[in-house]
PDB file of N, CA, C and O in Angstrom:
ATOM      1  N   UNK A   1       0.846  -1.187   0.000  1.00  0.00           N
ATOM      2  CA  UNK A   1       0.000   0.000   0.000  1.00  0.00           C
ATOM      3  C   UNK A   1       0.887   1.244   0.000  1.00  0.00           C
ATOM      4  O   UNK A   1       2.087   1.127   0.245  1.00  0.00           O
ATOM      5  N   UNK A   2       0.261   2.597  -0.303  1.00  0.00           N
ATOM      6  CA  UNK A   2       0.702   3.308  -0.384  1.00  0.00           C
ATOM      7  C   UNK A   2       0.470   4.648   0.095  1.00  0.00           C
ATOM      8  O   UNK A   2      -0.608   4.940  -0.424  1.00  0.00           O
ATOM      9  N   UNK A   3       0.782   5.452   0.656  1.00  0.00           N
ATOM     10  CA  UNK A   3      -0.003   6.802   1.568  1.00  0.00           C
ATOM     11  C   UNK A   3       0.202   7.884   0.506  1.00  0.00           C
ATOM     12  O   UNK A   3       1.128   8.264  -0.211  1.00  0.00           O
ATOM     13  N   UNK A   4      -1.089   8.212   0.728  1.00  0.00           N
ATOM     14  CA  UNK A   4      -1.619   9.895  -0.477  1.00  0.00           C
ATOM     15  C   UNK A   4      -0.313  10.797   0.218  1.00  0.00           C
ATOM     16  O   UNK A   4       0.311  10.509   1.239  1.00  0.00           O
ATOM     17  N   UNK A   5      -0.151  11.804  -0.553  1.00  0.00           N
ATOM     18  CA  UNK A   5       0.624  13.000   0.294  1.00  0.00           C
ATOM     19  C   UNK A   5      -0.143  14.206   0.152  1.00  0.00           C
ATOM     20  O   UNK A   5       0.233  15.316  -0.224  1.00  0.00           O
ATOM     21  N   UNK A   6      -1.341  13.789   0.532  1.00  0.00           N
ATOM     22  CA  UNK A   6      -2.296  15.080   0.414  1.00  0.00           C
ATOM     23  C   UNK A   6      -2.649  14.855   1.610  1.00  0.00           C
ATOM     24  O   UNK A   6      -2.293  15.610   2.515  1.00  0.00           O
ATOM     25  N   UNK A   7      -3.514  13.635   1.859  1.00  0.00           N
ATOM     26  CA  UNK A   7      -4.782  13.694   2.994  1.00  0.00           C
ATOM     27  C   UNK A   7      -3.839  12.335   3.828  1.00  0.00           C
ATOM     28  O   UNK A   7      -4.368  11.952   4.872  1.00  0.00           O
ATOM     29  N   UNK A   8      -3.156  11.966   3.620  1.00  0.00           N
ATOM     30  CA  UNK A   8      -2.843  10.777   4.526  1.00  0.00           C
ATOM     31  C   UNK A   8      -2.854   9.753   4.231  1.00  0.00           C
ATOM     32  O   UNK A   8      -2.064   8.894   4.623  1.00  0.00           O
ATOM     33  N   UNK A   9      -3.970   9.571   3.285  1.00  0.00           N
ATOM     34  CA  UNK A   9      -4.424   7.832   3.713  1.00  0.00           C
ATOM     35  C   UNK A   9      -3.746   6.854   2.903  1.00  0.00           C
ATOM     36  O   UNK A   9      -3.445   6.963   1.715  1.00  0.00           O
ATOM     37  N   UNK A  10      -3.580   6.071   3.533  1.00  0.00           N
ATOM     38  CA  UNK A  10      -3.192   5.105   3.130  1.00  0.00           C
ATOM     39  C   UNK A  10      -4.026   3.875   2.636  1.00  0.00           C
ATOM     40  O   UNK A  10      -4.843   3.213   3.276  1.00  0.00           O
ATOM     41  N   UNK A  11      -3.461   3.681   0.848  1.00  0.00           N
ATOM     42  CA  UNK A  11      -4.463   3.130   0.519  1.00  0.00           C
ATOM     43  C   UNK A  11      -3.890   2.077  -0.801  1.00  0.00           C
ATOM     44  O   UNK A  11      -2.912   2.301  -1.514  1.00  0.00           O
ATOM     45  N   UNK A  12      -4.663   1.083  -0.859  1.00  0.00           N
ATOM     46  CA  UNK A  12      -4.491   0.279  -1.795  1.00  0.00           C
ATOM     47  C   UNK A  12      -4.149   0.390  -3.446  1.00  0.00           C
ATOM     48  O   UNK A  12      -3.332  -0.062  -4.248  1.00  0.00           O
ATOM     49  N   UNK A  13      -5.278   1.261  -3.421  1.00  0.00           N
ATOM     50  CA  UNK A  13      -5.312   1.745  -5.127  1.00  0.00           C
ATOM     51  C   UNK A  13      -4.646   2.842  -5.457  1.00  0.00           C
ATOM     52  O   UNK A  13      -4.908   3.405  -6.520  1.00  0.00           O
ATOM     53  N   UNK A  14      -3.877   3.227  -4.778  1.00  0.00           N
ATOM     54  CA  UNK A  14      -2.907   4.659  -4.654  1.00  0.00           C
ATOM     55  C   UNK A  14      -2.056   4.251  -6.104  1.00  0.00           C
ATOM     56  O   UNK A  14      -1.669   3.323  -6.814  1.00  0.00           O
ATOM     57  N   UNK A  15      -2.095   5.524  -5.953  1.00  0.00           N
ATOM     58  CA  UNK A  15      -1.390   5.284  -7.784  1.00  0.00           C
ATOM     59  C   UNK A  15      -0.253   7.017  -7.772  1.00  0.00           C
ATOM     60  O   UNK A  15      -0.496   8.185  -7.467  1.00  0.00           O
ATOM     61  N   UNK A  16       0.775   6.395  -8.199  1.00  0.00           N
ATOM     62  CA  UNK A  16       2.029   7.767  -8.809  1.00  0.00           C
ATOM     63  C   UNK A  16       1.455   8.135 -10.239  1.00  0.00           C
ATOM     64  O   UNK A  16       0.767   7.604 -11.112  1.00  0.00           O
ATOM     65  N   UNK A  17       2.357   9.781  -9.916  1.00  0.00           N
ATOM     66  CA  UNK A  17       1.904  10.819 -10.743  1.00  0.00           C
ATOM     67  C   UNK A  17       3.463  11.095 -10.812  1.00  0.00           C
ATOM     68  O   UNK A  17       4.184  11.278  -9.831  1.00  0.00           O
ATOM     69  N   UNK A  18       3.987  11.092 -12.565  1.00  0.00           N
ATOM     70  CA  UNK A  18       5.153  11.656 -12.609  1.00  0.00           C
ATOM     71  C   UNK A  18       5.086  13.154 -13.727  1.00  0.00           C
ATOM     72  O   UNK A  18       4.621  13.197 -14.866  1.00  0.00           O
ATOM     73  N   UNK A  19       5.681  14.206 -12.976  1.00  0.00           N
ATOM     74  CA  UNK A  19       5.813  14.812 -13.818  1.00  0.00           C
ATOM     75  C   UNK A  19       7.042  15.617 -14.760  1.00  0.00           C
ATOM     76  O   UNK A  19       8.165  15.225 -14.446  1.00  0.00           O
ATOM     77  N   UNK A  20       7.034  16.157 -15.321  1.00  0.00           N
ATOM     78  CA  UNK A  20       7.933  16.532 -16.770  1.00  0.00           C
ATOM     79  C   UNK A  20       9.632  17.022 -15.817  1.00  0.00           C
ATOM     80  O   UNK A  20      10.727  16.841 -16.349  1.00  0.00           O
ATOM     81  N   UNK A  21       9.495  17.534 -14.622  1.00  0.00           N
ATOM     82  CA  UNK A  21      10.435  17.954 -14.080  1.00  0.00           C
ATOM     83  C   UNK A  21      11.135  16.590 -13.299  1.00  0.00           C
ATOM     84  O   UNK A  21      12.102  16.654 -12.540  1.00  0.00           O
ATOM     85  N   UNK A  22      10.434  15.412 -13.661  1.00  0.00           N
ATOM     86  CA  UNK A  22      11.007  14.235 -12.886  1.00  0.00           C
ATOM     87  C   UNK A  22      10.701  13.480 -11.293  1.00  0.00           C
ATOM     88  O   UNK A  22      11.139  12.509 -10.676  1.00  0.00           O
ATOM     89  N   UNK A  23       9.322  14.945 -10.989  1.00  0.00           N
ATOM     90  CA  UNK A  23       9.026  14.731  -9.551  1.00  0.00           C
ATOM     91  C   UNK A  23       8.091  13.323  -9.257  1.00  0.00           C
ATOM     92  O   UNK A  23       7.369  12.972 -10.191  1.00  0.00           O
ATOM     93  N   UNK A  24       8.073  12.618  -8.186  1.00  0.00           N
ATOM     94  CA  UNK A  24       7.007  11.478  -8.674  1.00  0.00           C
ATOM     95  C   UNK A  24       6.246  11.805  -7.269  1.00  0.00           C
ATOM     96  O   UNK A  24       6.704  12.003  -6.144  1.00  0.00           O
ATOM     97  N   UNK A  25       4.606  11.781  -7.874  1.00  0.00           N
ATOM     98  CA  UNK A  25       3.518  11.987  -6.205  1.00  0.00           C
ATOM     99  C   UNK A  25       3.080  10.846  -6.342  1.00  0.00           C
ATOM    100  O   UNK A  25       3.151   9.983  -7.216  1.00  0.00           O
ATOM    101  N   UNK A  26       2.332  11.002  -4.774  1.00  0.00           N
ATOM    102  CA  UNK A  26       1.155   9.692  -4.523  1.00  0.00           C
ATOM    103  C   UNK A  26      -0.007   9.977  -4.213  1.00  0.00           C
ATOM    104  O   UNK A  26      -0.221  10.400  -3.077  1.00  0.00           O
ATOM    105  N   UNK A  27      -0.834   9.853  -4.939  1.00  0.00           N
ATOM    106  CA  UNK A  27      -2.275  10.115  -4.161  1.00  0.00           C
ATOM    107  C   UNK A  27      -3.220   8.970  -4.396  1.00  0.00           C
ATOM    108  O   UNK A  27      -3.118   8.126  -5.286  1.00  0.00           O
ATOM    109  N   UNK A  28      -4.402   9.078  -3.233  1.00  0.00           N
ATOM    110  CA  UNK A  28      -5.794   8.356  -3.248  1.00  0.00           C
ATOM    111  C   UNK A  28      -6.324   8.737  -4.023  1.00  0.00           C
ATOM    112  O   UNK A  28      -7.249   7.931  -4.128  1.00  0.00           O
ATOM    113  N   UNK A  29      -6.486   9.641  -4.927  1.00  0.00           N
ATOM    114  CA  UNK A  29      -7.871   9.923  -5.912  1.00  0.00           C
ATOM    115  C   UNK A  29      -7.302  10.970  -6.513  1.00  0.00           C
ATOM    116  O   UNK A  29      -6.423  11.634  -5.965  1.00  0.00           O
ATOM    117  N   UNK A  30      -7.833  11.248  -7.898  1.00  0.00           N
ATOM    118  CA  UNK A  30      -7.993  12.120  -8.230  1.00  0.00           C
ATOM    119  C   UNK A  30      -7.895  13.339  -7.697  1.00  0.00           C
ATOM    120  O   UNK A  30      -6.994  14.135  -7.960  1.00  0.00           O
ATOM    121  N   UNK A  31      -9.036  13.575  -6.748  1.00  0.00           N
ATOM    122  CA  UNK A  31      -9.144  14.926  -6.068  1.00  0.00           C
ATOM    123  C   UNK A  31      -8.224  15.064  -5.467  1.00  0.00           C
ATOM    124  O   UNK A  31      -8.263  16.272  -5.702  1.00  0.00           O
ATOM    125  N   UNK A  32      -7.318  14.964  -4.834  1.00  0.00           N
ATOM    126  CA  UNK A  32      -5.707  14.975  -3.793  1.00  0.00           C
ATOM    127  C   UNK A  32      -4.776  15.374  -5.305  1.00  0.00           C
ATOM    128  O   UNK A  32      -4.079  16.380  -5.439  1.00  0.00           O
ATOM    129  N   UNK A  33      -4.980  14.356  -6.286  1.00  0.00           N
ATOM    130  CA  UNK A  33      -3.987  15.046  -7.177  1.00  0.00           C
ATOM    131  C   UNK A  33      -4.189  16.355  -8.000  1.00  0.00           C
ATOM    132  O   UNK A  33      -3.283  17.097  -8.382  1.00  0.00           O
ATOM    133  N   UNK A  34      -5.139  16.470  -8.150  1.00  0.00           N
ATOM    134  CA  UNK A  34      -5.786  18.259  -8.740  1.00  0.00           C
ATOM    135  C   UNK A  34      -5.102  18.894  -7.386  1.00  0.00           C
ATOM    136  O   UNK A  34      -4.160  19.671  -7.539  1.00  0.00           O
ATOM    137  N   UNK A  35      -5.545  18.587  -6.114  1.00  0.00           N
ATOM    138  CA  UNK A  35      -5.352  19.847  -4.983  1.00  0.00           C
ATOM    139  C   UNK A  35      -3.653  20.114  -5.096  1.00  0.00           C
ATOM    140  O   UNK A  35      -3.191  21.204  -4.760  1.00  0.00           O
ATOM    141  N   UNK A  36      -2.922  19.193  -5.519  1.00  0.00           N
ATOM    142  CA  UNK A  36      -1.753  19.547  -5.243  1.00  0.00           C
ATOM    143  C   UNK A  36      -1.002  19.806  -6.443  1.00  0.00           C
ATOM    144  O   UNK A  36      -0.099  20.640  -6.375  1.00  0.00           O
ATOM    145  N   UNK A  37      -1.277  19.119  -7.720  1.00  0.00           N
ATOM    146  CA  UNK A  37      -0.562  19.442  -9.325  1.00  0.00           C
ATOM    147  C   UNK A  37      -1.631  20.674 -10.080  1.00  0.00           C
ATOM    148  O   UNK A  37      -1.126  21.266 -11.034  1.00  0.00           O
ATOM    149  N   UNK A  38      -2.788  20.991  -9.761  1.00  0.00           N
ATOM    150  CA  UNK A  38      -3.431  22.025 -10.882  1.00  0.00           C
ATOM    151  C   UNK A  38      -2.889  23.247 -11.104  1.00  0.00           C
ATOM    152  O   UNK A  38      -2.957  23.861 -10.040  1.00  0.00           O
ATOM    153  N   UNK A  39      -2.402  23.889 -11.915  1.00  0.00           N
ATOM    154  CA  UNK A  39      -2.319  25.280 -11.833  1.00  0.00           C
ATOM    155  C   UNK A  39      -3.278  26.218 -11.115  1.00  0.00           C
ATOM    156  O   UNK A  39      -4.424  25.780 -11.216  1.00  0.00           O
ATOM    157  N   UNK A  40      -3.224  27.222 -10.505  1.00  0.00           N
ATOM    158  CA  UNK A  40      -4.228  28.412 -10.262  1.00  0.00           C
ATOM    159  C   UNK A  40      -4.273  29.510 -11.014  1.00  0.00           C
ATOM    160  O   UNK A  40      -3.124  29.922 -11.177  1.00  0.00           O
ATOM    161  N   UNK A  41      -5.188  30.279 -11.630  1.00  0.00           N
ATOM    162  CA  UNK A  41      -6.058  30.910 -12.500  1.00  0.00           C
ATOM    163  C   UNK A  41      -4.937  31.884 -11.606  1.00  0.00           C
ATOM    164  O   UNK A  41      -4.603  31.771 -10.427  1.00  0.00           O
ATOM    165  N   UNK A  42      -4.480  32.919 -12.684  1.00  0.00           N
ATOM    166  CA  UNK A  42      -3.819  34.072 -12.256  1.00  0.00           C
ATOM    167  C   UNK A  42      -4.665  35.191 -11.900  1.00  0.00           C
ATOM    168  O   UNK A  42      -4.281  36.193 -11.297  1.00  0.00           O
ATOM    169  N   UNK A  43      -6.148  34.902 -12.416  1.00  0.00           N
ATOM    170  CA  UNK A  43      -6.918  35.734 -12.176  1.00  0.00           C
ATOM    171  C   UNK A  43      -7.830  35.862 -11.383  1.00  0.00           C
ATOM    172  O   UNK A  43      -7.996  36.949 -10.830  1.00  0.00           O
ATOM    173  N   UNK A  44      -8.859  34.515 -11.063  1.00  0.00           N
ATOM    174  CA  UNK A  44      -9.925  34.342 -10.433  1.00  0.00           C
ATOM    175  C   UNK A  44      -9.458  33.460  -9.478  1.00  0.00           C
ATOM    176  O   UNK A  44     -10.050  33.180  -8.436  1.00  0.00           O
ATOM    177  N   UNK A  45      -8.206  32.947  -9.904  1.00  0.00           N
ATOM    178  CA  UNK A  45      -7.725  31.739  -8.379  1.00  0.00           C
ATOM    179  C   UNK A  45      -7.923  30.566  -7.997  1.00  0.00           C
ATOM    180  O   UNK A  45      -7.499  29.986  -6.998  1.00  0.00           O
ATOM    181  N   UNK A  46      -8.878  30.065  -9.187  1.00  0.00           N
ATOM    182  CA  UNK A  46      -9.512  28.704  -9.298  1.00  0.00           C
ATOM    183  C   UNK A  46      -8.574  27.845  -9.848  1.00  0.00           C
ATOM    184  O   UNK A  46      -7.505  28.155 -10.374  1.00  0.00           O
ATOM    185  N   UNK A  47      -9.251  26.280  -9.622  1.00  0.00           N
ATOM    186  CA  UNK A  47      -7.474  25.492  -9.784  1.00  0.00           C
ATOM    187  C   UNK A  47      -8.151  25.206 -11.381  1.00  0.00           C
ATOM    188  O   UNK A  47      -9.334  25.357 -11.687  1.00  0.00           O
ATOM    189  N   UNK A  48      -6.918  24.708 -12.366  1.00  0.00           N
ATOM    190  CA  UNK A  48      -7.759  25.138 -13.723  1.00  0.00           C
ATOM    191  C   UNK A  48      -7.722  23.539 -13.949  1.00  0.00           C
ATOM    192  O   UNK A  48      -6.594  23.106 -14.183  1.00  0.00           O
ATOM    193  N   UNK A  49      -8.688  22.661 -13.922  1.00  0.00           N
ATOM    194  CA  UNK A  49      -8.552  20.999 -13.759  1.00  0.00           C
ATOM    195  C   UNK A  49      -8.896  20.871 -15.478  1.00  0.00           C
ATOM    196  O   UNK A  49      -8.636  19.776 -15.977  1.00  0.00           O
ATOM    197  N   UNK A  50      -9.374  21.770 -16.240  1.00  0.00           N
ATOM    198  CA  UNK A  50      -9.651  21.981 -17.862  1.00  0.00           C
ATOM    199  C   UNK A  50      -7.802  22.078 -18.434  1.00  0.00           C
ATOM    200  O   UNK A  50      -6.701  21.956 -17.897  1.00  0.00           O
ATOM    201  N   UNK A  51      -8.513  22.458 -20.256  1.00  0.00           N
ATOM    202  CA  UNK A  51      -7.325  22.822 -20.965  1.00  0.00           C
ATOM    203  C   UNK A  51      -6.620  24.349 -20.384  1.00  0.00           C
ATOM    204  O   UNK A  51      -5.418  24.594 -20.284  1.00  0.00           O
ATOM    205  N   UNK A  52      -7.716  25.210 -20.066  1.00  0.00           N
ATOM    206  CA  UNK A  52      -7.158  26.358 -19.402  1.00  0.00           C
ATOM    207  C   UNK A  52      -6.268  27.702 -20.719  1.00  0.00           C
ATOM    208  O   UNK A  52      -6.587  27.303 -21.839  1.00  0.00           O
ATOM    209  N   UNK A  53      -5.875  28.268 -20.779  1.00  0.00           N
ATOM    210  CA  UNK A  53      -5.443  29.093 -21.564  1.00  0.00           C
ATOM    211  C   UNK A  53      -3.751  29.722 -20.834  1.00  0.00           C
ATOM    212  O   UNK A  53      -3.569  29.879 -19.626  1.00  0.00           O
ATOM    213  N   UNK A  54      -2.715  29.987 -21.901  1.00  0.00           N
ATOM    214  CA  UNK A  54      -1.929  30.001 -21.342  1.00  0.00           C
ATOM    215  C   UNK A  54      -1.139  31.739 -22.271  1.00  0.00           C
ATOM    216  O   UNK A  54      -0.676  31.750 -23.412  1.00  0.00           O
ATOM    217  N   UNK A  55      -1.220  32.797 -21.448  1.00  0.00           N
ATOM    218  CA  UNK A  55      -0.686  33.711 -22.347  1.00  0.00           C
ATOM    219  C   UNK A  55       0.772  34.218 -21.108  1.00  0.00           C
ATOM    220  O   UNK A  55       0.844  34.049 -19.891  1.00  0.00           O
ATOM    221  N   UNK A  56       2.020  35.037 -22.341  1.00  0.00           N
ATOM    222  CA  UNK A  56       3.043  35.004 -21.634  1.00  0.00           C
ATOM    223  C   UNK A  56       3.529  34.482 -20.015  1.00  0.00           C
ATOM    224  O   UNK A  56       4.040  35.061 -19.056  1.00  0.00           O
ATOM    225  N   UNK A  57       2.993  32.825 -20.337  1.00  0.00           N
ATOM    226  CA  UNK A  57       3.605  32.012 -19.212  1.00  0.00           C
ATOM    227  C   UNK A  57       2.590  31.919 -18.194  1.00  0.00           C
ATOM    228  O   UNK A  57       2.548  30.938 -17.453  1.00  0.00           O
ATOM    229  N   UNK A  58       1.814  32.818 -18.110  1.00  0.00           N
ATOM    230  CA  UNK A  58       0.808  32.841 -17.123  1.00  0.00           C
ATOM    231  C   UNK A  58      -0.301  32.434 -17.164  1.00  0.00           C
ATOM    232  O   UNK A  58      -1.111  32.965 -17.925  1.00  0.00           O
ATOM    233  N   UNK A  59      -0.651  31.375 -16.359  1.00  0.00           N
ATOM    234  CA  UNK A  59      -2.127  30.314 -16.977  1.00  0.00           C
ATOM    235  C   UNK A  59      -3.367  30.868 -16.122  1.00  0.00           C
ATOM    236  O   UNK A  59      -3.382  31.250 -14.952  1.00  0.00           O
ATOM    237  N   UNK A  60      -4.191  30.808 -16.875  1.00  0.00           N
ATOM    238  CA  UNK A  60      -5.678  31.364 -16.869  1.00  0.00           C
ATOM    239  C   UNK A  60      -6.767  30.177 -17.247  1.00  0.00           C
ATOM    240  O   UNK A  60      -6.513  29.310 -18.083  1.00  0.00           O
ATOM    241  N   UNK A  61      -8.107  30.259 -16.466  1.00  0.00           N
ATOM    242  CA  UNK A  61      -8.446  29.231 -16.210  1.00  0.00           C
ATOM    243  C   UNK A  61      -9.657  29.402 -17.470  1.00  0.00           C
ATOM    244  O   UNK A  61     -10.514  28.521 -17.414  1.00  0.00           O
ATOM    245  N   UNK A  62      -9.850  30.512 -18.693  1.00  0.00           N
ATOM    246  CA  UNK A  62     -10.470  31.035 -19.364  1.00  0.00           C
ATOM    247  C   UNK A  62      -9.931  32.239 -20.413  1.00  0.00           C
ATOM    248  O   UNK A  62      -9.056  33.082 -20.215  1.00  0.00           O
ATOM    249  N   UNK A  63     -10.717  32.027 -21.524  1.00  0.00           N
ATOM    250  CA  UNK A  63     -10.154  33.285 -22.855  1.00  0.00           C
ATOM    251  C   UNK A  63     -10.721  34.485 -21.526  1.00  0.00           C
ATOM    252  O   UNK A  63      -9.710  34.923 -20.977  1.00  0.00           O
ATOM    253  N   UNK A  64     -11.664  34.930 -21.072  1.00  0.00           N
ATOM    254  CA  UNK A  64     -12.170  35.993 -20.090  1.00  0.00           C
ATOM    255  C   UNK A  64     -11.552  36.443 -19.081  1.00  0.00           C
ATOM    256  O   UNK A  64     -11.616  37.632 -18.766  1.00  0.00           O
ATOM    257  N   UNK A  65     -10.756  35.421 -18.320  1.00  0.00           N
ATOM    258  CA  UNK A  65      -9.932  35.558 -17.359  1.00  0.00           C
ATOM    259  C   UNK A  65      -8.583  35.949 -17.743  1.00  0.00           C
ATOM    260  O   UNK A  65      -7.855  36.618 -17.010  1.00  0.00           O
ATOM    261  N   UNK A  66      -8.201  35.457 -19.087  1.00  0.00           N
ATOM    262  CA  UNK A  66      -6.865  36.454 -19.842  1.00  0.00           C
ATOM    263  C   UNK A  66      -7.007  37.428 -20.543  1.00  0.00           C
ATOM    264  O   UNK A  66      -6.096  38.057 -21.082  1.00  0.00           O
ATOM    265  N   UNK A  67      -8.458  37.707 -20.623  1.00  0.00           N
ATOM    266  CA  UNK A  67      -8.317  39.000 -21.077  1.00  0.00           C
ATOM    267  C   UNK A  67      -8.447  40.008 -20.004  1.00  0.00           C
ATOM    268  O   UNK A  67      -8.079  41.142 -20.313  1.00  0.00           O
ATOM    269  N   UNK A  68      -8.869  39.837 -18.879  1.00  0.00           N
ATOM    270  CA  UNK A  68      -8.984  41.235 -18.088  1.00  0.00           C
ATOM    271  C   UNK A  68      -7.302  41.081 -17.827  1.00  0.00           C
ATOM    272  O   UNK A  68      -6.589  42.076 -17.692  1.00  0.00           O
ATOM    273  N   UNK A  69      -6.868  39.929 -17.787  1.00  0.00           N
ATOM    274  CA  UNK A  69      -5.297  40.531 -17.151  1.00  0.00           C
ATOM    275  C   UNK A  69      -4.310  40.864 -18.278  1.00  0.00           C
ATOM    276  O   UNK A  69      -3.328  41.602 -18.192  1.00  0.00           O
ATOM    277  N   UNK A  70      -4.689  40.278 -19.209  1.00  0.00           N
ATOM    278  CA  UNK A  70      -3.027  40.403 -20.207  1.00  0.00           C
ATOM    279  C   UNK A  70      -3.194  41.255 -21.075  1.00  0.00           C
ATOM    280  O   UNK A  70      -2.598  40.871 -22.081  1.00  0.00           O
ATOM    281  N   UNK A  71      -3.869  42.581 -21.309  1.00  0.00           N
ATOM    282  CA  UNK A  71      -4.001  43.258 -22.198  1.00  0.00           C
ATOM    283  C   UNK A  71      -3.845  42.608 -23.890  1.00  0.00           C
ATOM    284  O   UNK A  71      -4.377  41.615 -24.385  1.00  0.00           O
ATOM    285  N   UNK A  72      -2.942  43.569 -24.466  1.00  0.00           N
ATOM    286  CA  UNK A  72      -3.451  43.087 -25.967  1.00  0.00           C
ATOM    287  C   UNK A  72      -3.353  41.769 -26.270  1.00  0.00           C
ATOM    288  O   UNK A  72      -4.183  41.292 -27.045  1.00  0.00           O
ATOM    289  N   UNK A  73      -2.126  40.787 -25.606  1.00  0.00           N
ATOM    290  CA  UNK A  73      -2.118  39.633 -26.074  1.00  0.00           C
ATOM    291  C   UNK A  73      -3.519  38.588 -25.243  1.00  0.00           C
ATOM    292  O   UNK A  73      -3.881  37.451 -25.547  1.00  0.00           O
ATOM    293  N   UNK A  74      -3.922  39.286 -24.406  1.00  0.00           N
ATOM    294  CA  UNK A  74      -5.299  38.321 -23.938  1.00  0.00           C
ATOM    295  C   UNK A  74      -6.211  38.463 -24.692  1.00  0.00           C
ATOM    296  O   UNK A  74      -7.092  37.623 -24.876  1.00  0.00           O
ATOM    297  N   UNK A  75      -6.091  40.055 -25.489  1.00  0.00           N
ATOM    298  CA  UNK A  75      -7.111  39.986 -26.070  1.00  0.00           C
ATOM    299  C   UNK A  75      -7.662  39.165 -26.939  1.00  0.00           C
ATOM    300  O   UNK A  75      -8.806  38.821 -27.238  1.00  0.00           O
ATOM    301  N   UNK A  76      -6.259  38.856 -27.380  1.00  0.00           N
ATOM    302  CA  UNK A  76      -6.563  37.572 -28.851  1.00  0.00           C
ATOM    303  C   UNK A  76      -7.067  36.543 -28.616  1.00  0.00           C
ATOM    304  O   UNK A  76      -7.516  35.895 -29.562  1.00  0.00           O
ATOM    305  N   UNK A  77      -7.168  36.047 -27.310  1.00  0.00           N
ATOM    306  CA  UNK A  77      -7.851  34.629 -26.789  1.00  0.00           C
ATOM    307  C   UNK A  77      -9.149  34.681 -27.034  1.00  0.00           C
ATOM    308  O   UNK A  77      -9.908  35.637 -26.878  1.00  0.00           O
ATOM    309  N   UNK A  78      -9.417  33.415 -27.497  1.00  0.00           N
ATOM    310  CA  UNK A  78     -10.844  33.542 -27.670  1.00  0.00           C
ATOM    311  C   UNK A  78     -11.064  31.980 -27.287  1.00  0.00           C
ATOM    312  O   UNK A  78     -10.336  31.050 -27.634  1.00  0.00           O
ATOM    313  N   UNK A  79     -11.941  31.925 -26.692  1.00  0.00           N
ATOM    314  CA  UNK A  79     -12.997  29.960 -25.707  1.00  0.00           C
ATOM    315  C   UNK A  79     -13.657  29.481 -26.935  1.00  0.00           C
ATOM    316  O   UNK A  79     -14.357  30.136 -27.707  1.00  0.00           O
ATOM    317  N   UNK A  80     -13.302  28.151 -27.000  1.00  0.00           N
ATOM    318  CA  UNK A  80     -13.859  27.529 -27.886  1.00  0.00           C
ATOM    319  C   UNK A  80     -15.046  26.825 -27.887  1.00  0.00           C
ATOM    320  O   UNK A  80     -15.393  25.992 -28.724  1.00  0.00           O
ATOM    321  N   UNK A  81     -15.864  27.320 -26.581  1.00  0.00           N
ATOM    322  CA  UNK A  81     -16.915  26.629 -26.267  1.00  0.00           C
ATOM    323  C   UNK A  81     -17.944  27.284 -27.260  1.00  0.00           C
ATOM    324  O   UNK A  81     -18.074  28.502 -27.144  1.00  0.00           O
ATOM    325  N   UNK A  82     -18.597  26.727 -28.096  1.00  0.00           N
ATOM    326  CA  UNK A  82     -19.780  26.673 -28.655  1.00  0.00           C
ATOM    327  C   UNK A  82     -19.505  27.009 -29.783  1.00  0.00           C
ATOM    328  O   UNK A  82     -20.404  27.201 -30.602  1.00  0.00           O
ATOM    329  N   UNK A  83     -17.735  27.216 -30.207  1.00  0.00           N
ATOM    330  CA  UNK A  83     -17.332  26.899 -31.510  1.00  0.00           C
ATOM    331  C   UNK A  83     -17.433  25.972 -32.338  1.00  0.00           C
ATOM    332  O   UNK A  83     -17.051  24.888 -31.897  1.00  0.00           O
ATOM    333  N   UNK A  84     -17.903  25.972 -33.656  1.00  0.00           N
ATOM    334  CA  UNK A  84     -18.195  24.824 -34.555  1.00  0.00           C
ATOM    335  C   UNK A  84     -17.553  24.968 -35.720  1.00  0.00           C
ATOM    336  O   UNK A  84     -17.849  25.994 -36.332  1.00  0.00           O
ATOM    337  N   UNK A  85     -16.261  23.805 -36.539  1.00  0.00           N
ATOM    338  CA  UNK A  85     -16.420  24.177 -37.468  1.00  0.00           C
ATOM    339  C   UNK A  85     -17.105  24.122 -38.828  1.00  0.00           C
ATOM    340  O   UNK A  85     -18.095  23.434 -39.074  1.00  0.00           O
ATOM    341  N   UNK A  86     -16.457  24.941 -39.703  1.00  0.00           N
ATOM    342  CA  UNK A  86     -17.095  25.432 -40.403  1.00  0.00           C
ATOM    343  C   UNK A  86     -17.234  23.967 -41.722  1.00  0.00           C
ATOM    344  O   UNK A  86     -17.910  24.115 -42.740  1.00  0.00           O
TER     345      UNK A  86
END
């Protein structure tokens, strides 16, 4: 077995998370691994568990949320929700 490094527990189905910098976690679920690997919204502060938007380095959890902060280059963001193509 294996203990989360979020909440403690120690648990059977615990499963590693490696990431790009070589670090390796452990967690019980899902939710323990969002609380501790998600980015936070530079803007609204929310953890961004989506694709999220990413302008000069700084991740945003929305095209809306990079545009109030990043001026002209947020402006160009645009959400692809209810985009269809053509």
């Amino acid at each position: 077995m294996a203990t989360c490094e979020v909440c403690g527990n120690d648990y059977w189905m615990a499963f590693e998370v490696r990431t790009v910098s070589g670090d390796v976690h452990t967690f019980d679920s899902f939710e323990c691994a969002i609380h501790r690997l998600a980015p936070i919204c530079e803007h609204c502060e929310i953890k961004i568990v989506g694709h999220g938007v990413e302008v000069n380095g700084r991740f945003f959890c929305c095209g809306h949320c990079a545009r109030a902060v990043e001026g002209a280059e947020g402006a160009e963001i645009r959400d692809a929700v209810g985009a269809r193509p053509a």
